[in-house]
Structure formats: structure tokens, C-alpha cells
C-alpha positions in Angstrom: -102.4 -173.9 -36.2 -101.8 -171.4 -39.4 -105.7 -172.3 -40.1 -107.2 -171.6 -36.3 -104.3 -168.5 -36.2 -106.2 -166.6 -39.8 -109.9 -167.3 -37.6 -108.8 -166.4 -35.0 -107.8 -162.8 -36.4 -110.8 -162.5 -38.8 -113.2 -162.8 -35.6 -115.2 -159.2 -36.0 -116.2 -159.0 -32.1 -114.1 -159.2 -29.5 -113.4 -162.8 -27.9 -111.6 -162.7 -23.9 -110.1 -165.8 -21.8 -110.1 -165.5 -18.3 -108.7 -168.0 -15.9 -110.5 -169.3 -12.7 -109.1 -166.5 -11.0 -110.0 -164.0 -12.9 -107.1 -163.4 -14.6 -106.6 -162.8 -18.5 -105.5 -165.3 -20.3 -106.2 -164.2 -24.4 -107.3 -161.7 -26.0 -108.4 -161.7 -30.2 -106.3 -159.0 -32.3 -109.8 -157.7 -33.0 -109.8 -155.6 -29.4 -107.2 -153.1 -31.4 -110.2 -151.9 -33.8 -112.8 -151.5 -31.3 -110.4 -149.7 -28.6 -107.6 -148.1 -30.4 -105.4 -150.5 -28.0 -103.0 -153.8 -28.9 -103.8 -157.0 -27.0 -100.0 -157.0 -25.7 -101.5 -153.9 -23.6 -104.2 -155.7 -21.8 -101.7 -159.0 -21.7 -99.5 -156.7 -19.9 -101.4 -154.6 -17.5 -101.7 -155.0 -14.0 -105.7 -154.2 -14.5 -106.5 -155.3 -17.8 -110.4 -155.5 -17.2 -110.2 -151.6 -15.7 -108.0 -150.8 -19.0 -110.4 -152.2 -21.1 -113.9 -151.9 -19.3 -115.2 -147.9 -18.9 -115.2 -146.7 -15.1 -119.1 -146.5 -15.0 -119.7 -150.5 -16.0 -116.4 -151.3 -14.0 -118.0 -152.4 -10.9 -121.1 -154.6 -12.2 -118.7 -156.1 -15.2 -116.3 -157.4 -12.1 -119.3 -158.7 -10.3 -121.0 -160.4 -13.4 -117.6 -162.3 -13.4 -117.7 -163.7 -10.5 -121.0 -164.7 -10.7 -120.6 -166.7 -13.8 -117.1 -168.3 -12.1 -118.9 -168.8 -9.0 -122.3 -170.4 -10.5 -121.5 -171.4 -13.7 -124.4 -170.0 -14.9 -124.5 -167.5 -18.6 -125.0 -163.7 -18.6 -125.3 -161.6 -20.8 -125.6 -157.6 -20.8 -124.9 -154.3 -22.3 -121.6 -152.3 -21.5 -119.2 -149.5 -22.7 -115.7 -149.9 -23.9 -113.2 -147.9 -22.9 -111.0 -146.5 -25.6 -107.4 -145.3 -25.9 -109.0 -141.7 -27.2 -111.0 -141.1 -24.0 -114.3 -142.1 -26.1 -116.7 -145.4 -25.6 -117.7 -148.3 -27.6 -120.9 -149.7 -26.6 -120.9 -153.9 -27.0 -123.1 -156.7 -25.8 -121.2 -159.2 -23.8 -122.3 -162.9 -23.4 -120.3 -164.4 -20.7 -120.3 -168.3 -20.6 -118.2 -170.6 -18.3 -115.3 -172.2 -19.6 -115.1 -176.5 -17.9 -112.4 -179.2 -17.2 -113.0 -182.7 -17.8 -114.9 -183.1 -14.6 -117.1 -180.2 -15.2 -115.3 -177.8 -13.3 -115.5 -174.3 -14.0 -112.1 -173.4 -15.1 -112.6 -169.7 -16.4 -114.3 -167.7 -18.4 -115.2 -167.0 -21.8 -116.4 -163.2 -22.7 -117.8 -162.8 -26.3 -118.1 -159.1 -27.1 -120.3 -157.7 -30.2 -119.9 -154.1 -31.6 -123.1 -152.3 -31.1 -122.2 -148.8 -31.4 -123.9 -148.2 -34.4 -127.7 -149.5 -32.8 -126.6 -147.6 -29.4 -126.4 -144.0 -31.5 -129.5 -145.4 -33.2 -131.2 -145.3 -29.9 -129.8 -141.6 -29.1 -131.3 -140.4 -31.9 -134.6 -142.2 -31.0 -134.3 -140.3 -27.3 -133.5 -137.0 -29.5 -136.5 -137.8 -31.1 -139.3 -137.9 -28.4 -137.6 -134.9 -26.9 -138.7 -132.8 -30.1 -142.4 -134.5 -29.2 -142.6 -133.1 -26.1 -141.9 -129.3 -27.4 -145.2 -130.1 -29.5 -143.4 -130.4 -33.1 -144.8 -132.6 -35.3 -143.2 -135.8 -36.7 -141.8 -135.1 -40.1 -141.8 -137.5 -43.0 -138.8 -139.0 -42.6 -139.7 -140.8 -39.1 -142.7 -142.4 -40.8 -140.6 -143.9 -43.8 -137.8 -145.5 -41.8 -136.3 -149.1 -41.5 -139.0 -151.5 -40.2 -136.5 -152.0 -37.0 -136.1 -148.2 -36.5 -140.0 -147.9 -36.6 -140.3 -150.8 -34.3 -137.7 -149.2 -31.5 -139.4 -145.8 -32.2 -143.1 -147.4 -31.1 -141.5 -149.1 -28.1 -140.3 -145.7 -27.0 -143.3 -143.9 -27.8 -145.7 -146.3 -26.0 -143.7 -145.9 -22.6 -143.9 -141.9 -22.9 -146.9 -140.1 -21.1 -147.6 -137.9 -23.8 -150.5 -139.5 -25.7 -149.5 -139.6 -29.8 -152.3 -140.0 -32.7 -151.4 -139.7 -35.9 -154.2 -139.6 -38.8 -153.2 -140.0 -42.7 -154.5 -137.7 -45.4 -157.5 -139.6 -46.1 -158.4 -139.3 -42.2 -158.0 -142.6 -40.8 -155.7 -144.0 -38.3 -152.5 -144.3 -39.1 -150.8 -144.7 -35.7 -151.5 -144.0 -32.0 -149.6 -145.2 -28.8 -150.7 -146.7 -25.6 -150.9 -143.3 -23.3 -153.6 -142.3 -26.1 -155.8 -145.0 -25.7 -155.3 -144.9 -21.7 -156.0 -140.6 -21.9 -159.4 -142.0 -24.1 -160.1 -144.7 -22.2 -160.0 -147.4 -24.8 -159.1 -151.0 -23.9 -155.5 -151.5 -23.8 -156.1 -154.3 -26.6 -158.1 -151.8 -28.8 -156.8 -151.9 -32.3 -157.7 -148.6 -34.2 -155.8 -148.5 -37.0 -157.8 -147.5 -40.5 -160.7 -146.3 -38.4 -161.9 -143.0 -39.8 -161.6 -139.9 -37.5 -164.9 -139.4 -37.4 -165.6 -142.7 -35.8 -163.2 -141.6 -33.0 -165.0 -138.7 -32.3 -168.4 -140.4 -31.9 -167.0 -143.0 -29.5 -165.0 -139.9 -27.4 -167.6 -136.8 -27.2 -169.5 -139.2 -24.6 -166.7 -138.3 -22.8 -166.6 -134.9 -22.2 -168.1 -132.2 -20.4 -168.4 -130.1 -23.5 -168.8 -132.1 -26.4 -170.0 -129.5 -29.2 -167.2 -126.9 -28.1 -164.5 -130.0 -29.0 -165.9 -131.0 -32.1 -166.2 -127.0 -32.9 -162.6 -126.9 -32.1 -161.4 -129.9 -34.2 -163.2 -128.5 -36.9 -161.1 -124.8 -36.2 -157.7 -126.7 -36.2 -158.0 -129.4 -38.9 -157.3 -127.1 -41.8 -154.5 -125.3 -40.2 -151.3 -125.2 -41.6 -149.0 -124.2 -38.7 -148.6 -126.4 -35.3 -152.3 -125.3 -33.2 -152.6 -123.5 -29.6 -153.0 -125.8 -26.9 -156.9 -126.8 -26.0 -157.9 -128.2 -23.1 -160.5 -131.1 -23.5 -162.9 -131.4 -20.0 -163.8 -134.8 -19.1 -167.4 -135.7 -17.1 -164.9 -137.2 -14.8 -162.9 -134.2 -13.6 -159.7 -134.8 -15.8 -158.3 -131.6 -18.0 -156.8 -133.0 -21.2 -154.8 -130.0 -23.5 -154.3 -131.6 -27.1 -151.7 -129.8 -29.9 -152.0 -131.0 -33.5 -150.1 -130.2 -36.4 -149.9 -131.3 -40.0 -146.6 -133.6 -41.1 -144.9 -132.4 -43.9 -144.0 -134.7 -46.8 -145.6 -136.1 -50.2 -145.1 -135.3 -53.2 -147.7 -132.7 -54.0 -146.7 -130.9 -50.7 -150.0 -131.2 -49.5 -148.3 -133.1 -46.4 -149.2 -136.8 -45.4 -151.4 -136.7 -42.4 -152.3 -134.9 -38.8 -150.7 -135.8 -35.6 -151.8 -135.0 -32.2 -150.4 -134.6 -29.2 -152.4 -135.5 -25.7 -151.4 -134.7 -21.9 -153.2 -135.3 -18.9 -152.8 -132.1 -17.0 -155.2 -132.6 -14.2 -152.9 -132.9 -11.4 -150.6 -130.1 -12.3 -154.1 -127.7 -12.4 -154.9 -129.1 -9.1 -151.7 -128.2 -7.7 -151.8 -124.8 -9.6 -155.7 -124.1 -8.0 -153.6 -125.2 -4.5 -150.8 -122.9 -5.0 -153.2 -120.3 -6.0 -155.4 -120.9 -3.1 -152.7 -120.6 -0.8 -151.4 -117.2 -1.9 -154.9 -115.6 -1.5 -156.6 -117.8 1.1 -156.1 -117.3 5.0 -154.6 -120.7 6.0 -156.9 -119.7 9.3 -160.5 -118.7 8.1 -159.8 -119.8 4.8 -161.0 -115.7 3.7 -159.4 -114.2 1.0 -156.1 -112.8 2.5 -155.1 -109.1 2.6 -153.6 -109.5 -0.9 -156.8 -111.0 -2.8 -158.6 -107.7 -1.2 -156.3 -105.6 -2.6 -156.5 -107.2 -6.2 -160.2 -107.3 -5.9 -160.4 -103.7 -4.6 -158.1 -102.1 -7.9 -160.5 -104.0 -10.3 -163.7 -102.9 -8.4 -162.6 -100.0 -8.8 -161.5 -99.7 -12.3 -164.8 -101.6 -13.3 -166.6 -98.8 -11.1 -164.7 -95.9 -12.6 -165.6 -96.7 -16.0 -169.2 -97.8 -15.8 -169.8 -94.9 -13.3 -170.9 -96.8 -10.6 -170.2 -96.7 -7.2 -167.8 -99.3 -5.0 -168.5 -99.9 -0.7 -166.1 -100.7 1.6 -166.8 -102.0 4.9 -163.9 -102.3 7.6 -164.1 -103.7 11.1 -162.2 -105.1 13.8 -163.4 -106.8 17.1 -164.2 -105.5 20.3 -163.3 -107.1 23.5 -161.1 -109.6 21.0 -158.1 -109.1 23.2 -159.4 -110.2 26.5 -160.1 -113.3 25.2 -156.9 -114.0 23.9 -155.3 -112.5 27.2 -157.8 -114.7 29.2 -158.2 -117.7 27.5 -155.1 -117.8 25.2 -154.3 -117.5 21.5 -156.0 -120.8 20.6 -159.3 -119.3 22.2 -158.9 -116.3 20.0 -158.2 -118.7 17.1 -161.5 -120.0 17.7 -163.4 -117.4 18.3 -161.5 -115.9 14.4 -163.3 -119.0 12.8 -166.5 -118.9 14.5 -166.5 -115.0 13.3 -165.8 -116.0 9.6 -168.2 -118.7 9.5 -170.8 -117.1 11.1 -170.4 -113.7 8.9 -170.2 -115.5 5.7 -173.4 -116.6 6.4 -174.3 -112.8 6.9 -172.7 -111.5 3.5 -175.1 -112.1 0.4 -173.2 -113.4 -3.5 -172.5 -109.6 -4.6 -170.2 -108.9 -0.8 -166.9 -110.2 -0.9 -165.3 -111.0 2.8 -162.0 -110.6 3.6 -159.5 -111.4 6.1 -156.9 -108.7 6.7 -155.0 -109.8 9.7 -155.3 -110.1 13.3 -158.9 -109.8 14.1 -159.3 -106.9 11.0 -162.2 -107.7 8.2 -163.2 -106.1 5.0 -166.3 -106.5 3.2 -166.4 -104.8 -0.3 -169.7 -104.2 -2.7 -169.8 -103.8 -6.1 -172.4 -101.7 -7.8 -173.1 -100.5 -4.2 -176.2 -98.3 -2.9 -175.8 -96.1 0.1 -179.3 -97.9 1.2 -177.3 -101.3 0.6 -174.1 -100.6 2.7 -176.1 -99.3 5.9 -178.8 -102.7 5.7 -175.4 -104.3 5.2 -173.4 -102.9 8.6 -176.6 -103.5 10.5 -177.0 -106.7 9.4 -173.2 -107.5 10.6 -173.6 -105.6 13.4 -176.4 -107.6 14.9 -174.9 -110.6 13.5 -171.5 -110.4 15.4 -173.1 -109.2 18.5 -175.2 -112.3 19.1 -172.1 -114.7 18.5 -171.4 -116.5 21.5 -168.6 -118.6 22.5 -167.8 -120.7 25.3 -165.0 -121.5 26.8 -165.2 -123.7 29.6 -168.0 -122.9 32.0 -167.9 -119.3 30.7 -169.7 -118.3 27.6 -168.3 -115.0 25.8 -169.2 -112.7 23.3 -167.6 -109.8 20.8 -169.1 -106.8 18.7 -167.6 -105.0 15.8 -167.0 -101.7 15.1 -167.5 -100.8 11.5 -166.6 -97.8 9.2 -168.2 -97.5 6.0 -167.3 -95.8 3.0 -168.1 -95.4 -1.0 -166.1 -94.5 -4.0 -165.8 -92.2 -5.6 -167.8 -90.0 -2.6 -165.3 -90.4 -0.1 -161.7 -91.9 -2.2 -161.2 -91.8 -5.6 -158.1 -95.0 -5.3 -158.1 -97.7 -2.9 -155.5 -95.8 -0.4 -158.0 -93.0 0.1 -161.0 -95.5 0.0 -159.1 -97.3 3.0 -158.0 -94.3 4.8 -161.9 -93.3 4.9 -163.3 -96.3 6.0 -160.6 -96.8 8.5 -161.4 -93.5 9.8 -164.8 -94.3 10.3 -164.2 -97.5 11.8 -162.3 -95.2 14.5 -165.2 -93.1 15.0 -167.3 -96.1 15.5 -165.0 -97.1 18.2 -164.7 -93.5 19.7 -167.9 -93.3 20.0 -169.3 -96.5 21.9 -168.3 -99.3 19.9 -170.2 -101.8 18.7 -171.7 -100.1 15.9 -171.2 -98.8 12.5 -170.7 -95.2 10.9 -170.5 -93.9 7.7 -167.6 -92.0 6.5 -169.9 -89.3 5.5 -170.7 -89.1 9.4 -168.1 -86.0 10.0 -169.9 -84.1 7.2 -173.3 -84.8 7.6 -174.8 -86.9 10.6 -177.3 -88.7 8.1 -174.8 -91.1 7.5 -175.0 -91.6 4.4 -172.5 -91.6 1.2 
């Protein structure tokens, strides 16, 4: 007994009886060092699984329990310790079912092994790849770790999205994970390790959309001492690859050891961008640029006009007879009669015109580098354009006109407020005076209409 007593209290892990119950029936003196409590406590609680599992594996520890008491069947898994200090103990349990003569199960037998050391390992590990993603290279002291640490550090890298290359100082392979070789589309069996750099290059720049501008840019950021801009890499297949790259520090002559890289598939987060963008400056009707594009357009126009000295049109019109369809036939009418109008007038407008939706049944076309000649063959192009739009509706086939006020910078604005106020004007006057038709915002000056 003295000899199965001194085992007993040498075992290093923690060894728990439980009855077929559930109940406890021993615990090893060994549960002191790994939870700050004496067996006696556990012996003598009403709980002693809650006092000695933590809260969060509580629930699944009870269930594994009965499982094993219930089938008979082993199980093992990971779970946390909780200790008299408030703090955790990670350990790997094996449960196995204890048996009577007959080959009853009779309780249960919980072995429990100390792995908090490997658990902060694996922290560390996590730490690690979070420093990846911020784009800092790997310093020496990742590549020169424990063959086990450098094993758990692959797995982790290989389930990361981030694709990882790392190429030694005499330019070959040194290490790369699987997201690489998916973001290159190698095999998932290829194995590239001591393959020269520029062999990877030859069997990647088929790849892209632009393969001199890569190469030029490999070649821009492979002496570089600091941690290089992101570069996005265009695939023939539609996919935007941005790549960072950075020497790792280490060796003895301080010359460092190698080159990683860092690969991420950004094409659906530009798509979504392009979306967003298209969204803010698209009319979710027409799909025109919105009253907000025009404005943006309209300030550089004219900055760009100001200082090469050229001159900037503006074009503004709104519908006649618009609202009597929508009063007749309703707002889904008018709604189609809006996109019939867009579609038909972009057909109208040439490359240099930009068309614009500004609400309601209001349009803006504006001209860069603009020619009084230009604007007028451009109103009276829209003019007769709108006015032989038809639409029907039923048995009844309808038609609109616009009314269109012209005007030029710097003749008759000098900013886009006054530019507006000008055409607007005009557009008035157009109205005022029969509608369907254009004038210039010269018109109240001189009658040639011209700006």
C-alpha cells in the first residue's frame, strides 16, 4: 500500500474516479499544483466537477461524461481548469470507462495532462499571424525555432487567406503556404521549394494582364530595405492581387536572410467598392450620373477650363407635358417614360458630353473644351431627338419635348453656381417662350444666341 500510496502522489497529471453516477470518488494529490486547491476540497463539495472544471467547458465536460457512462465508449478533448486564483489551466482529458466483472460500466476514469505551456505556445502562434496581416515581415527568430513550433506555425499559416512566400538570400524558395499557390494557381501538390525566383516569375507573368509592368515592379522593390507599398497585380481573368514584400532581418553580416511576400486577393472587396461607388453617383432609376457626380464633374471642368483657358457648356432641361403623364397614367408611366428619355438621349450625346440626372424629370448635359458652334448642334440635336420619342401607354401613344437653356463659362458664370443660375435662366426663357426648344443664355443680350 506504502508502494501504490508514493505513485500514487508522484503522478504529474491529474488522475479522477467517478462512480456510475457521476459522483467523485478520488482524486490524485497532484490536482493541488495544477489548481491551487486540496483534493479534500473537491472530496467535499457539493459540485466538485463545477469547482474544478472552468464555467465555459462546464456544460460539454458534464455531457462527455455521460456519454462515456452511457456508451462505454473513450473520449478525449481539450479543456480549461479552473483555479483557486481566478486563472485557467488548459489540460487534455482522456476519459475511459471504468468495468465490473461482468463488463459493466461502473464509473469513470478521467486522466488529465498539463498542457498549459503548448496552449500559450499556440497564443503566441495567433499573435504571430496577426503581425502578418499588418504586412510586417517575419523576423529571424520565427525561421530558427523548434522543429514542432515551425510545424504548428505552417499549419496556421496554410489555413490563413493571406498568401506567404518567402525567398532566401540566394533567391530561391525557402517557404510558401497553400493560399500562395491557390492566389498563383499552382497545383495544390506543387512542391516549390529551392526553385529560383526567377523561375516563378516565368511560370506567373502568363498570368497577368500586365506582365512587363510586374516584373518592372519586382525589380523596383527587390533591393529595398524598408517593408514596400502595396501593388496590385491584374490577372487576364479579372482578379486584383495587391502583394507587400519586405526583407527579414537576421545573419550575421546583417545583410538579412531572405525576402518575404505577402499576397491578397482583393477582387471582391474592389467589386464591392466599384458598387458602393456606383451607387453614390448613379441614379438607381436611369442609371445617369446623379446630381452629385454633376456637381463633382462640373468643379473639375471647370478648374481644368480655368487654367488651360478654355471654355466649359452647360446644357439644362426639363420635360414638357411630363406631368400629365404621370397625372394620367401614373408614376410608373412617368418612370417609364424617365428611362425611355435616358436611353434614348444617351444615344444623342457624343464621348466628350456627359449626361446627367438631376431629379425629377431635370437633365444636365455638360461639354468640355466647348464651342459655341458645338453647344447649339448639340441642343438641336436633343431637341429633335426628345421630340420624336414616343411612348405608349395602352391604346394611346404619347410624346414629350424639352426645353433647354444653354450656357458657357467663363462668358456667362465664372463658378458652377453662376454657370447654373444662367442656364437655368435660359431654360426658363425657353419655356416662356413656346417650349420645346432651346436658348442660349446670351439670348437676353444678343438674339444671335450665341456665347
Amino acid at each position: 500500500m506504502e508502494l501504490l500510496r508514493s505513485v500514487v502522489e508522484g503522478i504529474h497529471g491529474i488522475e479522477v474516479l467517478f462512480g456510475a453516477a457521476g459522483e467523485l470518488c478520488w482524486i490524485s494529490p497532484s490536482v493541488e499544483r495544477l489548481t491551487a486547491r486540496p483534493p479534500a476540497s473537491f472530496l467535499s463539495a457539493e459540485d466538485p466537477l463545477a469547482l474544478l472544471v472552468h464555467p465555459s467547458d462546464l456544460a460539454y465536460c458534464r455531457r462527455v461524461m455521460g456519454e462515456v457512462l452511457e456508451s462505454g465508449e473513450a473520449r478525449d478533448f481539450e479543456l480549461r481548469l479552473h483555479c483557486d486564483d481566478g486563472g485557467i489551466n488548459w489540460v487534455a482529458c482522456h476519459w475511459r470507462a471504468l468495468r465490473d466483472r461482468q463488463g459493466r460500466v461502473s464509473g469513470v476514469r478521467l486522466s488529465a495532462e498539463d498542457i498549459q505551456a503548448r496552449k500559450e505556445t499556440e497564443y503566441t502562434l495567433l499573435e504571430t499571424v496577426a503581425e502578418l496581416r499588418r504586412a510586417q515581415a517575419l523576423r529571424e527568430h520565427y525561421l530558427s525555432r523548434s522543429n514542432d513550433e515551425r510545424h504548428r506555425l505552417s499549419a496556421l499559416l496554410n489555413v490563413i487567406r493571406l498568401g506567404i512566400l518567402f525567398i532566401d538570400r540566394d533567391h530561391r524558395v525557402l517557404y510558401y503556404n497553400r493560399a500562395m499557390l491557390d492566389l498563383w494557381a499552382y497545383p495544390p501538390d506543387e512542391n516549390l521549394i529551392g526553385v529560383r525566383d526567377i523561375v516563378l516569375q516565368s511560370t506567373v507573368t502568363p498570368l497577368l494582364a500586365s506582365p512587363a509592368e510586374y516584373l518592372a515592379h519586382i525589380e523596383s522593390v527587390i533591393h529595398c530595405p524598408t517593408v514596400s507599398e502595396p501593388y496590385e497585380i491584374h490577372f487576364k481573368d479579372g482578379r486584383v492581387v495587391t502583394d507587400l514584400s519586405a526583407v527579414v532581418e537576421g545573419g550575421q553580416d546583417g545583410r538579412g536572410i531572405g525576402r518575404g511576400w505577402i499576397y491578397e486577393d482583393v477582387t471582391e472587396r474592389r467589386r464591392v467598392a466599384q458598387q458602393l461607388v456606383a451607387l453614390a453617383e448613379r441614379d438607381p432609376l436611369t442609371n445617369l450620373f446623379n446630381r452629385r457626380r454633376f456637381h463633382e464633374e462640373l468643379e473639375r471642368l471647370l478648374a481644368d477650363a480655368a487654367r488651360r483657358e478654355v471654355a466649359v457648356g452647360l446644357l439644362t432641361f426639363d420635360l414638357d407635358g411630363f406631368k400629365p403623364i404621370n397625372d394620367q397614367y401614373g408614376h410608373q408611366a412617368g418612370d417609364e417614360v424617365l428611362v425611355g428619355l435616358a436611353e434614348g438621349v444617351r444615344r444623342i450625346v457624343r464621348r466628350n458630353e456627359m449626361f446627367f440626372r438631376l431629379g425629377g424629370d431635370e437633365f444636365a448635359v455638360l461639354v468640355a473644351d466647348a464651342s459655341a458652334e458645338a453647344l447649339a448642334e448639340l441642343a438641336t440635336r436633343l431637341v429633335e431627338g426628345i421630340a420624336a420619342m414616343q411612348f405608349r401607354f395602352g391604346d394611346n401613344t404619347v410624346g414629350v419635348s424639352a426645353s433647354i437653356g444653354v450656357a458657357c463659362f467663363p462668358q456667362h458664370g465664372t463658378d458652377g453656381e453662376a454657370l447654373m443660375a444662367a442656364a437655368d435662366a435660359a431654360m426658363y426663357r425657353a419655356k416662356a417662350g413656346g417650349r420645346n426648344r432651346w436658348v442660349s443664355a446670351a439670348s437676353a443680350a444678343d438674339e444671335t444666341g450665341r456665347c
